[in-house]
LUMNUPA-287429 format. One line per 10 residues: number of its first residue (from 0); their letters; for each residue x, z, y negated of C-alpha. Coordinates in Angstrom, 3 decimals. Example, Ala and Ser with C-alpha at 12.3 -4.5 7.8 and 13.67 -1.06 7.14 Angstrom:
0	as	12.300 7.800 4.500 | 13.670 7.140 1.060
END
This chain:
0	xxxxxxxxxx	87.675 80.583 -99.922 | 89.229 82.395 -103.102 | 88.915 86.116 -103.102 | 87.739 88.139 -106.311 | 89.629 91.460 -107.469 | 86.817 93.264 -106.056 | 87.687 91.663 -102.403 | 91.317 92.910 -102.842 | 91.096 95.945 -104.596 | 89.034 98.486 -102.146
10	xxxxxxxxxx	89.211 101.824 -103.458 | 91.255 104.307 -104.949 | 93.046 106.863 -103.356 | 93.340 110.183 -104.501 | 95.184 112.539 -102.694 | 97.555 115.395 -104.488 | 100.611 113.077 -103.719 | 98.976 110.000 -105.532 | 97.863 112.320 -108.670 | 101.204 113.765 -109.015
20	xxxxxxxxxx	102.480 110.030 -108.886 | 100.203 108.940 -112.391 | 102.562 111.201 -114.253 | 105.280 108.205 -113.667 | 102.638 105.298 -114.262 | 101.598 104.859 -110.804 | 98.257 104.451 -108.898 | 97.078 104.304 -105.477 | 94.816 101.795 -103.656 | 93.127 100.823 -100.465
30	xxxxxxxxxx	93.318 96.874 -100.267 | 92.237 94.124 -98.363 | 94.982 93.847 -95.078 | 95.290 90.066 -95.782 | 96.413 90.934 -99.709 | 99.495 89.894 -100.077 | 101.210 91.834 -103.642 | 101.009 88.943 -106.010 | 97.194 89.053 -105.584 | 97.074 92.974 -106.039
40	xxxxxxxxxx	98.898 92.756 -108.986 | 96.522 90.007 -110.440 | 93.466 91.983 -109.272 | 94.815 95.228 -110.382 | 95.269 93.441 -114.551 | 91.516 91.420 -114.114 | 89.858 94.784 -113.171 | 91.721 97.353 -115.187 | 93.258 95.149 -118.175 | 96.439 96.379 -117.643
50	xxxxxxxxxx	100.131 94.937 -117.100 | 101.999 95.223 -113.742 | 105.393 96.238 -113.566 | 105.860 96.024 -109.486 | 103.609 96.498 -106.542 | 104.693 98.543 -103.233 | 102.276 97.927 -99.953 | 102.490 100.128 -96.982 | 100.583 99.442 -93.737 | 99.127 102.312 -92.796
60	xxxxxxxxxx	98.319 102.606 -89.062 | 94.925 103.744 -87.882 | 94.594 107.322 -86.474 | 94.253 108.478 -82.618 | 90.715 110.373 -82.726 | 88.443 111.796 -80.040 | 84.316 112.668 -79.315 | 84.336 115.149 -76.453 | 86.339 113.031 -73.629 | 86.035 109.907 -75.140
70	xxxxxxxxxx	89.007 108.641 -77.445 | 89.418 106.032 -79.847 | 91.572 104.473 -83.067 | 90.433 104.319 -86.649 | 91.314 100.981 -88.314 | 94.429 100.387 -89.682 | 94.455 99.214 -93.336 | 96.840 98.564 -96.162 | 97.541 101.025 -99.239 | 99.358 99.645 -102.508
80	xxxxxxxxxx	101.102 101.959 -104.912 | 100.295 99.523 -108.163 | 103.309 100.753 -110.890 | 102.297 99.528 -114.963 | 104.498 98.523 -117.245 | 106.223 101.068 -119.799 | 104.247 102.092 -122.529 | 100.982 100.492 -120.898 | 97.916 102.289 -121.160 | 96.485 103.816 -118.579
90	xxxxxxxx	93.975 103.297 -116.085 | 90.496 105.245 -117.546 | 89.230 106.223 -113.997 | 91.830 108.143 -113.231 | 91.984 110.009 -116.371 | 88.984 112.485 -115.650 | 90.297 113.221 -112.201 | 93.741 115.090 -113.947
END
């Protein structure tokens, strides 16, 4: 089963750490755990129509919560810091958020 670039590519993050990143040509995403960064890079040019430089994934581990004496773990899930090529334009989305 072949995934699409909407299967890999989740969400954006934004957080003040990923914002102050798209100063350097960087951009934050929540992707599918079984992307590997070939496939995020590929999604990331299909969706966006822009060129990849490199690709850094982190798996990010799910959080201890708890409801009254009850406890629990959010999911874990996989975040990839997608950096473009030099003088590539950027990503329109993120542009009204700076």
């Amino acid at each position: 089963m072949t995934k699409t670039a909407q299967d890999i590519i989740l969400k954006p993050i934004i957080t003040e750490a990923s914002m102050d990143a798209l100063q350097m040509n960087k951009y934050t995403f929540k992707v599918a755990k079984d992307a590997n960064k070939v496939e995020i890079a590929k999604a990331v040019e299909e969706l966006f129509g822009v060129k990849v430089a490199k690709v850094n994934t982190i798996n990010v581990k799910g959080k201890m919560k708890r409801m009254g004496r009850y406890q629990g773990y959010r999911p874990d899930w996989k975040k990839a810091v997608v950096t473009l090529a030099e003088g590539e334009k950027t990503i329109e989305f993120f542009d009204g958020l700076m």
